[in-house]
C-alpha positions in Angstrom: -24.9 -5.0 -8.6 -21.5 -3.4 -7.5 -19.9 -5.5 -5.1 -20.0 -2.4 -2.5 -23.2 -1.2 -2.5 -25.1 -2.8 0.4 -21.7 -1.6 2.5 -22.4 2.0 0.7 -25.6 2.1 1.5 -25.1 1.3 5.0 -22.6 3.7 5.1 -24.9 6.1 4.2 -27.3 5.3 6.8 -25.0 5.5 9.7 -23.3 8.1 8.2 -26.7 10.3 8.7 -27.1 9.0 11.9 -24.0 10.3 13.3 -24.6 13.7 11.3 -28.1 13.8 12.9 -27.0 13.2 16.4 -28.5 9.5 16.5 -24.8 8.7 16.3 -23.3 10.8 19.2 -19.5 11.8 19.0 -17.6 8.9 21.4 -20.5 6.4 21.1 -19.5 2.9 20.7 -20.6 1.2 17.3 -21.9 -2.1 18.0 -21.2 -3.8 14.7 -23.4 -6.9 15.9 -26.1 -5.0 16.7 -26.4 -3.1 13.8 -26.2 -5.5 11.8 -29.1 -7.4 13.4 -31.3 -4.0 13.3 -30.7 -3.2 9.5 -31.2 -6.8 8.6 -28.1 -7.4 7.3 -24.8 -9.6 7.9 -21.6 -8.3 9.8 -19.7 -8.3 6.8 -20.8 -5.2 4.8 -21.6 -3.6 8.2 -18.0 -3.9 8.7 -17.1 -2.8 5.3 -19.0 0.3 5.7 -17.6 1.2 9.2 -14.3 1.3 7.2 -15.4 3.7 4.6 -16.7 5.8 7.6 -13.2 5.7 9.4 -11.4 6.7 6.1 -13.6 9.5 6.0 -12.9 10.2 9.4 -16.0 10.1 10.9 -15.6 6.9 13.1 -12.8 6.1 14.8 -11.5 2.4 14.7 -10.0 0.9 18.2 -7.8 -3.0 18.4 -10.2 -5.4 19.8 -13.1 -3.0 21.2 -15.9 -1.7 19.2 -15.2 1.4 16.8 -16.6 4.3 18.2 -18.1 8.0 16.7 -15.2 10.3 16.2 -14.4 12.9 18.6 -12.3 15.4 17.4 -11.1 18.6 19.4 -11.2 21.7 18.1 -8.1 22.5 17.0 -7.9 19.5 14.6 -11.0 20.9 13.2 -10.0 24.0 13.1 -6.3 23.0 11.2 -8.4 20.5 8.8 -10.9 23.7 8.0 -7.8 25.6 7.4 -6.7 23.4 4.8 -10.4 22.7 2.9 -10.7 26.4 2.8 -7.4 26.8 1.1 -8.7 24.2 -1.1 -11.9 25.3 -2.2 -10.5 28.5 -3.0 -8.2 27.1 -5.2 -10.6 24.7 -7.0 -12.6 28.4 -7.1 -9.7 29.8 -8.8 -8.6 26.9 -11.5 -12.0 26.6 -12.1 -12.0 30.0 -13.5 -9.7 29.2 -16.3 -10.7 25.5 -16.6 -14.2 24.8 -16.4 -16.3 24.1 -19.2 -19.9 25.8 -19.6 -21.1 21.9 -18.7 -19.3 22.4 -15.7 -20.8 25.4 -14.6 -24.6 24.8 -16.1 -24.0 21.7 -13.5 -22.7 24.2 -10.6 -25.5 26.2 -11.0 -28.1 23.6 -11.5 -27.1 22.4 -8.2 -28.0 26.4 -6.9 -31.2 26.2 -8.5 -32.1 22.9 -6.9 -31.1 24.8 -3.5 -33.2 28.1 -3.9 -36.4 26.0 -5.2 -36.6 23.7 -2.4 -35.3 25.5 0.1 -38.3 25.8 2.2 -39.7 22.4 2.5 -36.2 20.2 1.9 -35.0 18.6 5.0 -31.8 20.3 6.6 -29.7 17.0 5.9 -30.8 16.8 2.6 -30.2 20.2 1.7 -26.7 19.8 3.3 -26.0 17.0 1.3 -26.5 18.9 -1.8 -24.5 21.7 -0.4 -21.5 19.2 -0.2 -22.1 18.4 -3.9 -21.9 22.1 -4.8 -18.4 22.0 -3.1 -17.5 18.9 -5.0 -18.4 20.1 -8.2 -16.6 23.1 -8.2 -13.4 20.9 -7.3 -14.8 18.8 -10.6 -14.5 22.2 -12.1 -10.9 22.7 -11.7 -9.9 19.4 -13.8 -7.0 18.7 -11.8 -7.4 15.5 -10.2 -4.9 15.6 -7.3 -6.9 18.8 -6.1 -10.3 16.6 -6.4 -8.7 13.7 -4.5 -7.6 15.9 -2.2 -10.5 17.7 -1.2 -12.8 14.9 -1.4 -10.7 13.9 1.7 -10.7 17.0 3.7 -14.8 17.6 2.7 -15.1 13.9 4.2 -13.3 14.2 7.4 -15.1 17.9 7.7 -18.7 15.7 7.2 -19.9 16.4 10.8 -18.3 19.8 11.5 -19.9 21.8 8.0 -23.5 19.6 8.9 -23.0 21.6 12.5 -22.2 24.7 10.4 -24.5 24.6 8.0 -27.6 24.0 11.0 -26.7 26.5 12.8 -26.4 29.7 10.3 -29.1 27.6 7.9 -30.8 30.8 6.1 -31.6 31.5 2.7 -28.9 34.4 2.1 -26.1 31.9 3.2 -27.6 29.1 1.2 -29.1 30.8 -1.6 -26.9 34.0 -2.3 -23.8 32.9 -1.5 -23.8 30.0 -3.6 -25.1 32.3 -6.7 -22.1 34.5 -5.4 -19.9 31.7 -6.5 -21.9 30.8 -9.6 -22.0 34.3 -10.6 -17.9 34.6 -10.4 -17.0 31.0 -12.2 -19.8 32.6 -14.8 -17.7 35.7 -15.2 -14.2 33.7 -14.8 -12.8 36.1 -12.0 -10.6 34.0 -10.3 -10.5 36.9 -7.2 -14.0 37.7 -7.4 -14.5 34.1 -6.9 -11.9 33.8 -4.1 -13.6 37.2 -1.9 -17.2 34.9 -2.5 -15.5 31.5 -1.3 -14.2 33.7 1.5 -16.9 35.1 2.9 -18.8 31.7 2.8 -16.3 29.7 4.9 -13.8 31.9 6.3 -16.1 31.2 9.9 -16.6 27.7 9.7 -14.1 26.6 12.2 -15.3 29.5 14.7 -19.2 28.9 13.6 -18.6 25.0 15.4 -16.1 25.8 18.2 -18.7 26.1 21.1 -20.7 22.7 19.9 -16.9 20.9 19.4 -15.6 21.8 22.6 -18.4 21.1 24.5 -18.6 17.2 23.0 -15.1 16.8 23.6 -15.3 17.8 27.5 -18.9 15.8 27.6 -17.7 12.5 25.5 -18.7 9.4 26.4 -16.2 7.1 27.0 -16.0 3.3 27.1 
């Protein structure tokens, strides 16, 4: 078994909570606690607060309990600034670069989305929303790009789960992905920019309200 798995896997769990809203943005993280309720000892628990602060989601504090991040808006809006710029350009290499693997995966993952659509819980359907994303960085086979957007799709976790709940329909989820699909299938790099486009050019904007309210309302401690 890999040595990080049991901190993964706790990772995953209170990564979930915070994206559900168990988790609220400026709660404190009681690593003790947790611990005790997942049945586990302090030592992965703290391993997988770690992986959650590299991906930005909790904030880590000298000698007081890590805490939920809290971001304001404009640092989500700066770091959507830069994903967008991002995906457009894994979009755009992928074009010239991805094999027909690449893209029978990429549109697998579409598939997968129309067909369960209905009856797949939002946070699961989110979750392979994010792969989508991933893949198509996959797609581009430039590894600094992937690294690179891995880290901006982590610390933008919360704010695309907000996104994604709130305009969750089946022609954002379902036709804007084949969109994509249908312009890496056809390698038009600008066809395949105008789709990315119009699928995230609102994010920041579609999470401002929720963002700015939790920053005024945070809970401090």
């Amino acid at each position: 078994m890999p040595k990080n798995s049991l901190a993964e896997k706790i990772a995953t769990r209170l990564r979930r909570d915070i994206l559900r809203g168990k988790l609220k943005p400026g709660s404190p993280i009681k690593e003790r606690d947790n611990a005790a309720e997942l049945g586990v000892s302090r030592t992965p628990m703290r391993e997988a607060i770690r992986i959650l602060a590299k991906e930005g989601l909790v904030e880590l504090r000298p000698a007081r309990s890590p805490i939920v991040a809290q971001p304001g808006f404009k640092e989500v809006e700066d770091q959507a600034a830069v994903l967008i710029a991002l995906e457009k350009l894994s979009a755009e290499l992928a074009c010239s670069h991805a094999t027909e693997e690449d893209i029978e995966k990429i549109c697998a993952l579409v598939k997968r989305m129309s067909d369960t659509f209905d009856h797949t819980d939002p946070l699961d359907m989110f979750e392979l929303d994010m792969q989508f994303h991933s893949a198509i960085a996959a797609a581009s086979h430039n590894e600094p790009l992937v690294n690179t957007h891995r880290q901006y799709l982590q610390k933008l976790w919360r704010a695309r789960y907000i996104a994604a709940s709130q305009r969750r329909n089946r022609e954002r989820v379902v036709c804007q992905h084949s969109d994509i699909v249908d312009a890496l299938r056809a390698r038009d790099p600008k066809a395949a920019l105008a789709a990315i486009d119009t699928h995230l050019h609102h994010l920041a904007e579609d999470v401002r309200e929720v963002i700015e309210f939790e920053s005024k309302n945070a809970k401090t401690t």
